[in-house]
KOLTOR-363638 format. One line per field, with one value per residue: x, y, z of N, C-alpha, C, O, CB in turn; residue in one letter. Coordinates in steps of 0.001 Angstrom, whole numbers, plus 500000, padded with zeros to 6 digits. Glycine has a CB too. Layout:
n_px: c(X ...)
n_py: c(Y ...)
n_pz: c(Z ...)
ca_px: c(X ...)
ca_py: c(Y ...)
ca_pz: c(Z ...)
c_px: c(X ...)
c_py: c(Y ...)
c_pz: c(Z ...)
o_px: c(X ...)
o_py: c(Y ...)
o_pz: c(Z ...)
cb_px: c(X ...)
cb_py: c(Y ...)
cb_pz: c(Z ...)
code: c(A ...)
***
This chain:
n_px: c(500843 500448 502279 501940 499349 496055 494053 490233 488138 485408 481828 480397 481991 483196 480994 479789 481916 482175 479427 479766 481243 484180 487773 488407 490710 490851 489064 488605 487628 486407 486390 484673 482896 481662 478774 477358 474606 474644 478031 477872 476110 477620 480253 478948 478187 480628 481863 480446 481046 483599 485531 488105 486941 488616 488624 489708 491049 492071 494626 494846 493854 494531 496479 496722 496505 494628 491720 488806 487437 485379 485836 485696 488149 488571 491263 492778 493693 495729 494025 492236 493108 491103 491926 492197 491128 489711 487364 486011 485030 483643 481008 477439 476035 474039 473655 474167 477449 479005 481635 483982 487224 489350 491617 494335 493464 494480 493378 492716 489587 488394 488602 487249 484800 483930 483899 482039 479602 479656 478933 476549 475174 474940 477512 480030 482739 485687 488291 491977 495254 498227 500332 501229 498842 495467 495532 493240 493149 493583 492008 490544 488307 486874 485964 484352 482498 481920 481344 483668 483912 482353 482524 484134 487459 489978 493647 495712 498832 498553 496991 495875 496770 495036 492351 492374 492136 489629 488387 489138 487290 484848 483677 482938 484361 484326 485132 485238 484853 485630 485895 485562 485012 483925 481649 478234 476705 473853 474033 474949 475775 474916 473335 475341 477614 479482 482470 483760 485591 487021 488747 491578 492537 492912 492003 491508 494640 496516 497261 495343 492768 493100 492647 490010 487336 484398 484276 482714 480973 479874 476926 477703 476010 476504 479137 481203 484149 484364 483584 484291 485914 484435 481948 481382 481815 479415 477489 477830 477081 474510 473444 474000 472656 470033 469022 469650 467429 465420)
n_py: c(498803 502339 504498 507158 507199 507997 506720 505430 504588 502045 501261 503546 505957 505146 504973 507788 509050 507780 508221 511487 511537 511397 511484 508167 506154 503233 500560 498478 495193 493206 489870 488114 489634 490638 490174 491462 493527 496255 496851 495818 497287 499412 498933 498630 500721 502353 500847 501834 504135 504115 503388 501388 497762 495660 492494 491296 488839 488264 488475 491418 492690 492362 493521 496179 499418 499646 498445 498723 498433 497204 495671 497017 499287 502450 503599 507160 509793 512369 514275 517014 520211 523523 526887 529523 532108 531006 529425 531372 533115 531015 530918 531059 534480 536557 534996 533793 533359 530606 529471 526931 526622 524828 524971 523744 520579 517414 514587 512595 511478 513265 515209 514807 513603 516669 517729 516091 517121 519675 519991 518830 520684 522781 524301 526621 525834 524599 525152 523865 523654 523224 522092 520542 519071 517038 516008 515771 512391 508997 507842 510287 510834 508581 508842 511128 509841 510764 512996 514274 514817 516631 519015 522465 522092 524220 524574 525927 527865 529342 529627 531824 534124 533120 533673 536652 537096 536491 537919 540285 539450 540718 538816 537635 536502 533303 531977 528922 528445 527857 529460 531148 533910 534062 534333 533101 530406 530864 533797 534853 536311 534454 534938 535840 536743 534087 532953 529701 528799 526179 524360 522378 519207 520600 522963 526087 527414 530687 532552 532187 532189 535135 536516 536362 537328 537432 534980 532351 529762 526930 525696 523944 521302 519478 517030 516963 518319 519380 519110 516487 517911 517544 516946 519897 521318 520467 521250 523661 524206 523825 525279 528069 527364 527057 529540 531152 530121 530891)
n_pz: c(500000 499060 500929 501087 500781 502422 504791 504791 506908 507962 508008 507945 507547 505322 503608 503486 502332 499470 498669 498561 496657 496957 496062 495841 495735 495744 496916 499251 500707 502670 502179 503291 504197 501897 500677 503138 503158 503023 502845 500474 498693 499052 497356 495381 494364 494482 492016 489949 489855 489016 490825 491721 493701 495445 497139 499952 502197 505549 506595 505072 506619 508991 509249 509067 511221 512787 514454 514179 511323 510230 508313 505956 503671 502659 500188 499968 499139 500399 502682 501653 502918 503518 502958 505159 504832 502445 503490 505147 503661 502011 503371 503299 501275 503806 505588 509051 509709 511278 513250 513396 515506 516768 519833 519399 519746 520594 520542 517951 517862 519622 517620 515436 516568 516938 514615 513000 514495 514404 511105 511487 512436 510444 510432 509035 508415 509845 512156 512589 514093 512959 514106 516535 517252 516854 513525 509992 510198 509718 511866 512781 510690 510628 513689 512547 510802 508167 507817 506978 504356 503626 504703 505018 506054 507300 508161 510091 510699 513322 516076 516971 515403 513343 514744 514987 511949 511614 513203 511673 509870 510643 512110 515528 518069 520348 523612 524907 528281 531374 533818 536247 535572 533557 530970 531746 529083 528509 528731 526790 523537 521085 518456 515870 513291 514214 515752 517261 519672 520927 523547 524106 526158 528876 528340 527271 525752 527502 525653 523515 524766 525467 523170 522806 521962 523637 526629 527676 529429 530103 532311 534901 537287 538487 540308 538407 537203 534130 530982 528524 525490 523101 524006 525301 522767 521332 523196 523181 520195 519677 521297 519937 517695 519051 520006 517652 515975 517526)
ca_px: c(500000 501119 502460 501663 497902 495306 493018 488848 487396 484322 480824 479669 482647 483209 479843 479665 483061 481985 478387 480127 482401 485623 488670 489061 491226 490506 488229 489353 485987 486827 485851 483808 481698 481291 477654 476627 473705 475516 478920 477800 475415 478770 480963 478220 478188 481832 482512 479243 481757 485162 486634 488770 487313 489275 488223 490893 491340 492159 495665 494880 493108 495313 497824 496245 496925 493049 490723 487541 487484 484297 485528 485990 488283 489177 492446 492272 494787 495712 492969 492898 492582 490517 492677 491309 490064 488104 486887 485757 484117 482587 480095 476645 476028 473332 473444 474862 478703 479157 482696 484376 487864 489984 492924 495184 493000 495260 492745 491811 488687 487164 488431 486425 483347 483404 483634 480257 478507 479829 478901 475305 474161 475171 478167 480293 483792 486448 489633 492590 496380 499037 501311 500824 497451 494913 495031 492422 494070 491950 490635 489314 487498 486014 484886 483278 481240 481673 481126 485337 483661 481016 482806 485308 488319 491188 494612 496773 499755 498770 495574 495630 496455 493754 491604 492863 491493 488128 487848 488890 486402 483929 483579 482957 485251 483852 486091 484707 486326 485030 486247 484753 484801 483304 480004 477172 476254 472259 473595 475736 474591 474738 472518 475532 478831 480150 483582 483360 486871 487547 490023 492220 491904 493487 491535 492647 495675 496077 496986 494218 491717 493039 492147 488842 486296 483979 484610 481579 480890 478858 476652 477408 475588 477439 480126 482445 484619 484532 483242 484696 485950 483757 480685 481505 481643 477960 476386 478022 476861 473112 472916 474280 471220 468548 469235 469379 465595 464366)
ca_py: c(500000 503497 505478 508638 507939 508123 505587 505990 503037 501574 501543 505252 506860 505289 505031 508846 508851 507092 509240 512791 511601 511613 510712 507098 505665 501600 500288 497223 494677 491856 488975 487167 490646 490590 489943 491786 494111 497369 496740 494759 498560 500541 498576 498812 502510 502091 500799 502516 505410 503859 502731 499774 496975 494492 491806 490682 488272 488168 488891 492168 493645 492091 494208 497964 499680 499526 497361 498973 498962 496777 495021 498070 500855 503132 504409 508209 511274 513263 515170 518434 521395 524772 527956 530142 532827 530826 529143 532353 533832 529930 531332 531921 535619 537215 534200 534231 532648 529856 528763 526348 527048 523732 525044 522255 519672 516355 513515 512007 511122 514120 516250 513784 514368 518021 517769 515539 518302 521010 519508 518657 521839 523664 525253 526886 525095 524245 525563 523481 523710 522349 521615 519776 518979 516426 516404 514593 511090 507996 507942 511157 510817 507691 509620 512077 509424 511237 514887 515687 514655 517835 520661 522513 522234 524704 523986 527351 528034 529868 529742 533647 534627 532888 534603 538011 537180 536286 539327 541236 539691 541295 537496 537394 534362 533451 530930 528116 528546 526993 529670 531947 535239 533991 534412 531812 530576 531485 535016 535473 536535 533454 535332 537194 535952 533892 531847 529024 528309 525038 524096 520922 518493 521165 524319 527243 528647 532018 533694 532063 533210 537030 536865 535756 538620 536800 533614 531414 528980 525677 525494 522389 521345 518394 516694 516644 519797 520266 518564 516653 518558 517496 517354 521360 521925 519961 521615 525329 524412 523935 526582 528349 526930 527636 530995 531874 529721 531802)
ca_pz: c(500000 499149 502510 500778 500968 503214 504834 505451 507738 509075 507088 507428 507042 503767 502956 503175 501208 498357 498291 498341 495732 497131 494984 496322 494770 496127 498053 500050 501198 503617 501257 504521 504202 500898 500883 503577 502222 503082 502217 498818 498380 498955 496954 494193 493968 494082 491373 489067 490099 488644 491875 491968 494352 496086 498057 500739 503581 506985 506273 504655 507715 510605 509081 510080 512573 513543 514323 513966 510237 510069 506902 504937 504080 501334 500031 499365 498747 501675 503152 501300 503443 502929 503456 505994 503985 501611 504412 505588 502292 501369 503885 502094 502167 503963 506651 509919 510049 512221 512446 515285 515989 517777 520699 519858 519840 520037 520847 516976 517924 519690 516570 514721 516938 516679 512989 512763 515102 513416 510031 511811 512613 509295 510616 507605 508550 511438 512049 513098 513854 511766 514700 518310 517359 515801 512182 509558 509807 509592 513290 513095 509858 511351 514434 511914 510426 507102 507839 506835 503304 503170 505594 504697 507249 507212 508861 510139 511792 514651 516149 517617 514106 513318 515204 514523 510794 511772 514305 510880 508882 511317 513087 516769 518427 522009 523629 525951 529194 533129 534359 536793 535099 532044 530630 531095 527612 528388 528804 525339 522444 519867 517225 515516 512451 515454 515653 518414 519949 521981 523830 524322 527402 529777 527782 526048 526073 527988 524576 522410 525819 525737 521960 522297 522547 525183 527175 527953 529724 530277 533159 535577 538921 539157 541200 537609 536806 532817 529994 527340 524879 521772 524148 525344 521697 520672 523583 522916 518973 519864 522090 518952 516751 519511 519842 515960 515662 518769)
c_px: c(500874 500594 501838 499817 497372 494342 491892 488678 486786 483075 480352 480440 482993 482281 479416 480440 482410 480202 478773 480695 483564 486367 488982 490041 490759 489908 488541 488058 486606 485851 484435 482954 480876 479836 476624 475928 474029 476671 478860 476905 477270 479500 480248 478679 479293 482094 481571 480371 482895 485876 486733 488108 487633 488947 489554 490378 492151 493380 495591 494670 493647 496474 498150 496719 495866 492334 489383 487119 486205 484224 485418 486653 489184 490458 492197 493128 494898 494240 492884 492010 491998 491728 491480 490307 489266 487286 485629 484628 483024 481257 478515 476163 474417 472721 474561 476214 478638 480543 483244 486243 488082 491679 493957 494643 493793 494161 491894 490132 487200 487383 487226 484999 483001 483268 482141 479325 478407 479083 476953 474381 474470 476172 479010 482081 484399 487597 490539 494135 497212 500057 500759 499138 497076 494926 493672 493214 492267 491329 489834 488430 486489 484826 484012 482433 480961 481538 482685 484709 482982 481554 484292 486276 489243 492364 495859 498066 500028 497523 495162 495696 495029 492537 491473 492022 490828 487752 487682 487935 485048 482594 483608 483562 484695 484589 485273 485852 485276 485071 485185 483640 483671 482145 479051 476729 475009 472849 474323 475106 475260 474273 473959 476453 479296 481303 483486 485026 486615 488584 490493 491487 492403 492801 491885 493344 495426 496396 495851 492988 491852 492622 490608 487702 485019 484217 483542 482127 479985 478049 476953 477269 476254 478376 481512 482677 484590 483977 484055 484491 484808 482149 480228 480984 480047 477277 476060 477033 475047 472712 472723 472642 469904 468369 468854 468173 464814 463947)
c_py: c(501241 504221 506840 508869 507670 506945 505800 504427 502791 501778 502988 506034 506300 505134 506344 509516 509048 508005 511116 513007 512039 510608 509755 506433 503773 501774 499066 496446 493531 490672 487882 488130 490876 490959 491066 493598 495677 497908 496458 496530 499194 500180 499023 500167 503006 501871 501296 504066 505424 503370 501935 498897 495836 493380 491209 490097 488963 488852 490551 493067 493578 493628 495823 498178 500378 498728 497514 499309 498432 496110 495665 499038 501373 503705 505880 509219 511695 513921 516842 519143 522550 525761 528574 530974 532461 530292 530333 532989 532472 530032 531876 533479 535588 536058 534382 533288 531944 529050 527703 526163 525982 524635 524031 521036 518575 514831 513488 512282 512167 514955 516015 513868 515903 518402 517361 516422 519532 520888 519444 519892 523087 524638 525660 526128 525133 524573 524746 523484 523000 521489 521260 519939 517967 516174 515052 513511 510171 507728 508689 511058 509591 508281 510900 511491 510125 512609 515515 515473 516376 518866 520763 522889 522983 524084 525169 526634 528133 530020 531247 533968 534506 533666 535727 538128 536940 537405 540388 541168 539840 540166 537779 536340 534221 531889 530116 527875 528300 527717 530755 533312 534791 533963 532936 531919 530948 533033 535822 535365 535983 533952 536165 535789 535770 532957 531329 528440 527193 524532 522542 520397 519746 523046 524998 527706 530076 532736 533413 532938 535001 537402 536988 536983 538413 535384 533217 530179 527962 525597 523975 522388 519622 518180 517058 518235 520567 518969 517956 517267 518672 517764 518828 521715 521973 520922 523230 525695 524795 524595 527692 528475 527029 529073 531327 531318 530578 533242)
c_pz: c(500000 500522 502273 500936 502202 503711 505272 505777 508145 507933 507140 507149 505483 503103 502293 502055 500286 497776 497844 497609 495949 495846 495612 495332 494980 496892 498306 501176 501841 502717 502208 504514 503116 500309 502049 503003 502103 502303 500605 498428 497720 497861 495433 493593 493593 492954 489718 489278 489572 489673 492061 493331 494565 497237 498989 502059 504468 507065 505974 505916 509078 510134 509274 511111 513686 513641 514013 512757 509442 508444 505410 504622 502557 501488 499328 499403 499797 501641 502371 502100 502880 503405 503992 505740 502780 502565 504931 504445 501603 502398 503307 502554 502772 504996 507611 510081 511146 512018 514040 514733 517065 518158 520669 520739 519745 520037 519023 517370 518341 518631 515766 514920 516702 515396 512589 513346 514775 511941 510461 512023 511904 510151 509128 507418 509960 510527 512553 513293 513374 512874 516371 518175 516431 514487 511657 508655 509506 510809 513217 512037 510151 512235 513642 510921 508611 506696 507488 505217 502755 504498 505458 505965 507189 508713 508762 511055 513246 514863 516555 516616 513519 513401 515068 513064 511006 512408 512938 509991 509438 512278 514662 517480 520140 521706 525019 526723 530219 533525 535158 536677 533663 532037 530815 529953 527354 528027 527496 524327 520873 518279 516256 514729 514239 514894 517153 518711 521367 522241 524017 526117 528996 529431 527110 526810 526406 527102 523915 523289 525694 524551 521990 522646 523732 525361 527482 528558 530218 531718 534464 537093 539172 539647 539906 537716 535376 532331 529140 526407 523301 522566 524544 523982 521228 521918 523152 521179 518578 520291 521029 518132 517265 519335 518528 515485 516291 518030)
o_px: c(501861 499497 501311 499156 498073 493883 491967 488980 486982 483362 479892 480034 483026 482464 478916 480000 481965 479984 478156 481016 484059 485988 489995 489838 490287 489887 488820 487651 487478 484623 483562 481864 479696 479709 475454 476600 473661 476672 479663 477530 477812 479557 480856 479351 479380 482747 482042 480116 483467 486965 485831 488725 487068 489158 490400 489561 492786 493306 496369 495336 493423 497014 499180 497278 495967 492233 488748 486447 485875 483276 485193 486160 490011 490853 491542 492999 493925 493513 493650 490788 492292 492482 490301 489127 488444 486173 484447 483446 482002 480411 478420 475942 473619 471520 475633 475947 478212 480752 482948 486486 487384 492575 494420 495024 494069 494540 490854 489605 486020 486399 486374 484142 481890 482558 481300 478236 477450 478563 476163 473173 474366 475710 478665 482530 483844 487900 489981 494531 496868 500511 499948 498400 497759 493730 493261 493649 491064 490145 488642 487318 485301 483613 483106 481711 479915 481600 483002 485292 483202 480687 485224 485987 490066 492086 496659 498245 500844 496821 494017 494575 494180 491874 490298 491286 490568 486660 486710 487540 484110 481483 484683 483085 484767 484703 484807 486992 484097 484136 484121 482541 482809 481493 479189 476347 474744 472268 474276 474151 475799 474707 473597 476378 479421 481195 483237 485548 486144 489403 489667 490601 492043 493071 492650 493202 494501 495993 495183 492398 490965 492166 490039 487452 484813 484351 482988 483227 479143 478921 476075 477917 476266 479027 482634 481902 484709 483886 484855 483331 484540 481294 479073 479912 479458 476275 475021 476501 474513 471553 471648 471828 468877 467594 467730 467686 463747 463242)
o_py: c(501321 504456 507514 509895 507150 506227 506442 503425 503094 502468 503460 506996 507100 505115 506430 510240 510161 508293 511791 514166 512957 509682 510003 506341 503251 502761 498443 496994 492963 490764 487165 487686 491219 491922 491378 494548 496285 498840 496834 496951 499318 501129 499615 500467 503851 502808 501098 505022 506511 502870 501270 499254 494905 493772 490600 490616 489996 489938 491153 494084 494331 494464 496458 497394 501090 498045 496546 500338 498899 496009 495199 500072 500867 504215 505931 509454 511381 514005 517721 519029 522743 525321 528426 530909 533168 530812 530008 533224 532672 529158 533036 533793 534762 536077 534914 532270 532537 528256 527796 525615 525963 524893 523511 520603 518456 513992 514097 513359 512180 515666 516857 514085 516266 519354 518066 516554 520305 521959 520014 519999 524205 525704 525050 525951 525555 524494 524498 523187 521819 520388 521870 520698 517728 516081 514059 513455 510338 507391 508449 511252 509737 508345 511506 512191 509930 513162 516699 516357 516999 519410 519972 523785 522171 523487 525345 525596 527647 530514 531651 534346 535367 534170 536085 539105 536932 537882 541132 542134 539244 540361 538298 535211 535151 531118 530744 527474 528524 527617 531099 533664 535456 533596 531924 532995 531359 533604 537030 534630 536603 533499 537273 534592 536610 532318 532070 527672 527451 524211 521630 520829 519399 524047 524668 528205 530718 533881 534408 533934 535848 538544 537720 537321 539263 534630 534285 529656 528469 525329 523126 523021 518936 519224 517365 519113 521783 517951 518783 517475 519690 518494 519184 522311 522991 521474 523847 526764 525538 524895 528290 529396 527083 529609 531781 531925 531014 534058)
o_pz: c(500730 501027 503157 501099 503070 502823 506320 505128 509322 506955 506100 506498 504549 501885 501172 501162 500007 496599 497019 497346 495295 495128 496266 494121 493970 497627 497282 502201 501185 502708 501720 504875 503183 499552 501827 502601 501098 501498 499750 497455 496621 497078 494542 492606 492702 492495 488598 488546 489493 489387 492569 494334 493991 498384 498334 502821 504253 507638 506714 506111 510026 510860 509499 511879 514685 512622 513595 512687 508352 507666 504292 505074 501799 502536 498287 500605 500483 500651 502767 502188 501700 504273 503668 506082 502197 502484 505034 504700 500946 502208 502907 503723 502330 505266 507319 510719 512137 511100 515231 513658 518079 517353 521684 521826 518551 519221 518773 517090 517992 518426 515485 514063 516315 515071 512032 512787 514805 511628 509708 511815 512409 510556 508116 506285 510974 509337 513622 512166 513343 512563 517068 518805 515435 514210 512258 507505 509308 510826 513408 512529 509862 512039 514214 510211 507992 505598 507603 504589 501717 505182 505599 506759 506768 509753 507843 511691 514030 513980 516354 516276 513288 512494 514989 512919 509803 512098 512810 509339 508907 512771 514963 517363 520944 520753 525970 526491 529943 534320 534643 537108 533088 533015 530128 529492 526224 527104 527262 524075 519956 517220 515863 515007 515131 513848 518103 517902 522475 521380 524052 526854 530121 530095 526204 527927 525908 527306 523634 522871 525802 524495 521180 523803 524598 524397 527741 528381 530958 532544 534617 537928 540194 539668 540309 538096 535227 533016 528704 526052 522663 522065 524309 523876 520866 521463 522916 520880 517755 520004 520986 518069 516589 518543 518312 514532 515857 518624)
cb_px: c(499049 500893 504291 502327 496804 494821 493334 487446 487554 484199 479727 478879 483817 483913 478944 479745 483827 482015 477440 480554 482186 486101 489896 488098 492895 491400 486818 490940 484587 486231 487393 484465 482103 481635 477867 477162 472203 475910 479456 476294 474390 479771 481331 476685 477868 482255 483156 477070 481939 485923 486791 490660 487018 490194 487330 492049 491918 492125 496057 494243 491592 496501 498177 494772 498116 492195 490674 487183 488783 483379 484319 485418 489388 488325 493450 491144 494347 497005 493280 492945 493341 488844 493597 491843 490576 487994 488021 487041 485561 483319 480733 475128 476478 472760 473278 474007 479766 477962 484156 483199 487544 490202 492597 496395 492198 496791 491701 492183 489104 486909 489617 486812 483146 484132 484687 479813 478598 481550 480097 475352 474024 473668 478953 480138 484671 486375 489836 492147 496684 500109 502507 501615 496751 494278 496661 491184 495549 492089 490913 489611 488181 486873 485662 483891 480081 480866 480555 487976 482778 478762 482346 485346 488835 490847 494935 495897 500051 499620 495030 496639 497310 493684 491625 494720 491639 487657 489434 489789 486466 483362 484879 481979 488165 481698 487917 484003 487541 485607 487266 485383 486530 483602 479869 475910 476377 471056 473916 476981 474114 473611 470900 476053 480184 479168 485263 481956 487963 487148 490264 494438 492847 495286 491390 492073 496424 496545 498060 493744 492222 494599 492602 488554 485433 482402 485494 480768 481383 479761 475736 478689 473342 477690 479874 482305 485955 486170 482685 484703 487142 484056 480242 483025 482543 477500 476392 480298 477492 472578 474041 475385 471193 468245 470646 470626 464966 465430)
cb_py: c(500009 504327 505846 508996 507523 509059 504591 506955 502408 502729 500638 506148 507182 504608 504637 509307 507590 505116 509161 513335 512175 511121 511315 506198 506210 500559 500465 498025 494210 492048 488000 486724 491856 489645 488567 491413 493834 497274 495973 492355 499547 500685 497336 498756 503512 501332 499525 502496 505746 505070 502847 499955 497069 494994 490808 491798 487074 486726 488034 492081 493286 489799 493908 498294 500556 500115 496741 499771 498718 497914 494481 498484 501132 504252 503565 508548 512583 514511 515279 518983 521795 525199 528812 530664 533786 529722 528872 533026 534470 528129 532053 531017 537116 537844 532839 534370 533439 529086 530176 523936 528207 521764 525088 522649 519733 516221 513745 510362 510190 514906 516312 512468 514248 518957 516660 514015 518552 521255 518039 517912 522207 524425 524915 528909 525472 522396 526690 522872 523927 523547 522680 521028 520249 516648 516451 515138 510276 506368 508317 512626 510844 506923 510247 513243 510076 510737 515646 514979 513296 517070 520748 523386 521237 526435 522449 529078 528684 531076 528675 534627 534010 532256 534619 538077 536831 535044 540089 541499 538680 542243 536486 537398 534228 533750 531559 526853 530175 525930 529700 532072 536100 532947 534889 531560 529470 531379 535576 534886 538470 532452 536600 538826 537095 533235 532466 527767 529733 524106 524848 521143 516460 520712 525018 528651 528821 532521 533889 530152 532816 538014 535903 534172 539184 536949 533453 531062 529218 524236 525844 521300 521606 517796 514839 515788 519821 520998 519220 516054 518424 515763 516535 521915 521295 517834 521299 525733 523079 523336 527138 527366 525476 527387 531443 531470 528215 532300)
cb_pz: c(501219 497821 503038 498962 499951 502809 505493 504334 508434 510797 507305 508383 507995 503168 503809 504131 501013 498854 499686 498998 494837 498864 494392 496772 494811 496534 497919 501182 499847 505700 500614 506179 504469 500770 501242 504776 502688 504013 502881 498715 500192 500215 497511 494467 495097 494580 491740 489985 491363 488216 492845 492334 494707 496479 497403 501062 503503 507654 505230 503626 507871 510891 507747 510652 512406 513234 515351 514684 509670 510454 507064 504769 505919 500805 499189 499823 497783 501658 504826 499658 503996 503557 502434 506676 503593 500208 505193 505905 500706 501350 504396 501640 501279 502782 506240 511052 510191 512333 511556 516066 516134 516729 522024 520715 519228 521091 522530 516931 518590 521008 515654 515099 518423 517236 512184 513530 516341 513085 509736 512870 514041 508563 511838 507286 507580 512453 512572 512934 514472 510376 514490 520182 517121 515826 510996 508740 511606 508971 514690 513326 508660 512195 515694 511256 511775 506875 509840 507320 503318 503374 507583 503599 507661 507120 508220 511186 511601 514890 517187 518643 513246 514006 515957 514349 509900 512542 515868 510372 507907 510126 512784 517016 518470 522748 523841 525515 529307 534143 533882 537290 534675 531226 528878 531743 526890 530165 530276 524884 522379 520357 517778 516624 510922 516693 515184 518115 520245 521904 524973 524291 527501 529619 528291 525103 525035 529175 523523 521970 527662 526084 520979 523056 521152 525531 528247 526668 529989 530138 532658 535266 539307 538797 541924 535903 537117 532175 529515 527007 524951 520739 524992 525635 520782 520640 525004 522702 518324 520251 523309 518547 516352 521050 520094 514660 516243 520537)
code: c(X X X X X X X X X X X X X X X X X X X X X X X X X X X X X X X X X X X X X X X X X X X X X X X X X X X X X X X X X X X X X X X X X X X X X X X X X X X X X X X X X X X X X X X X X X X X X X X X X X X X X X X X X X X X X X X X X X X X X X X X X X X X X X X X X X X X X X X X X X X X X X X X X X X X X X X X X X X X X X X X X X X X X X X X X X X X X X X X X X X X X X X X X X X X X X X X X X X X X X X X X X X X X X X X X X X X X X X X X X X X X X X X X X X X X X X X X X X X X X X X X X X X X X)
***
């Protein structure tokens, strides 16, 4: 297998794949799955599309460096990223910007979730850093179930820069923070071009925080102290989407 490409795995993420028309290049079917009424769909569409499939044994699939591949997984080009400012302008006009903004996210999997929730409640893309952070490998496209297919992702340098260009393109960035001072999310005002910044397992950084024009934060009456990070994001995103219905 070529190192240079990419791998999608599990039935919905390459199901979604193979519907959005990604460039797969192979598709790779566990020959014992063959049949089953899903896979035998996908594969169909697959190859009504031009894409090579392959049926392989046991052998083929011990040899990942996943297990949860459910008997299926495509080979596909690197991930191509959005740049920030199209990102920014692929916004339709005369609707309200919704962007989400990851603090050095490293955990695959919740990038992965915040991608599918972002992607779920029509946000317009996600931001992510190029360095000490997540990128879209094949876990996280897993955990996004298909949503890195249909949202466009950019991938910066610096996440405060970042920010700085969204503040200029007359973007609001509110940063989810526990902290004391910060706003409850009932009492911020969701309705406006917003950018949604989340932080890693430890939060945001105290430069990305001094960037952020308000801080919010999650209500909790429980014994825990913070949220996982992808579920902060889904609840901050809905709050987001009530607000702008209300």
């Amino acid at each position: 297998m070529d190192r240079r490409q990419d791998l999608i795995f599990g039935i919905h993420a390459v199901d979604e794949a193979v519907n959005a028309g990604e460039r797969l290049r192979r598709l790779h079917v566990a020959s014992d799955r063959a049949r089953d009424p899903v896979i035998a769909r996908i594969a169909k569409t697959a190859r009504e599309a031009g894409i090579e499939v392959v049926h392989e044994g046991r052998e083929y699939f011990a040899r990942l460096p996943f297990k949860a591949h459910q008997g299926i997984v495509a080979e596909v080009p690197p991930f191509a990223y959005a740049s920030l400012h199209t990102l920014i302008a692929s916004a339709p006009r005369g609707t309200r910007k919704l962007i989400v903004v990851m603090d050095h996210v490293t955990d695959p999997h919740n990038l992965g979730a915040i991608v599918r929730t972002a992607e779920a409640v029509g946000a317009d893309g996600v931001v992510i850093a190029e360095r000490r952070a997540a990128g879209i490998t094949a876990s996280a496209r897993k955990a996004a179930a298909g949503a890195t297919a249909h949202l466009p992702i950019a991938q910066v340098a610096n996440i405060s820069d970042a920010i700085r260009t969204l503040k200029k393109a007359g973007i609001w960035v509110y940063g989810a923070d526990a902290g004391a001072t910060s706003s409850d999310m009932s009492d911020a005002d969701f309705d406006r071009d917003l950018a949604l910044v989340i932080g890693a397992e430890d939060g945001l950084s105290q430069l990305v925080a001094r960037e952020c024009d308000v801080l919010v934060r999650i209500p909790i009456l429980g014994r825990v102290e913070s949220l996982n990070a992808s579920v902060a994001a889904a609840v901050l995103l809905y709050e987001a989407i009530r607000q702008r219905r209300n």
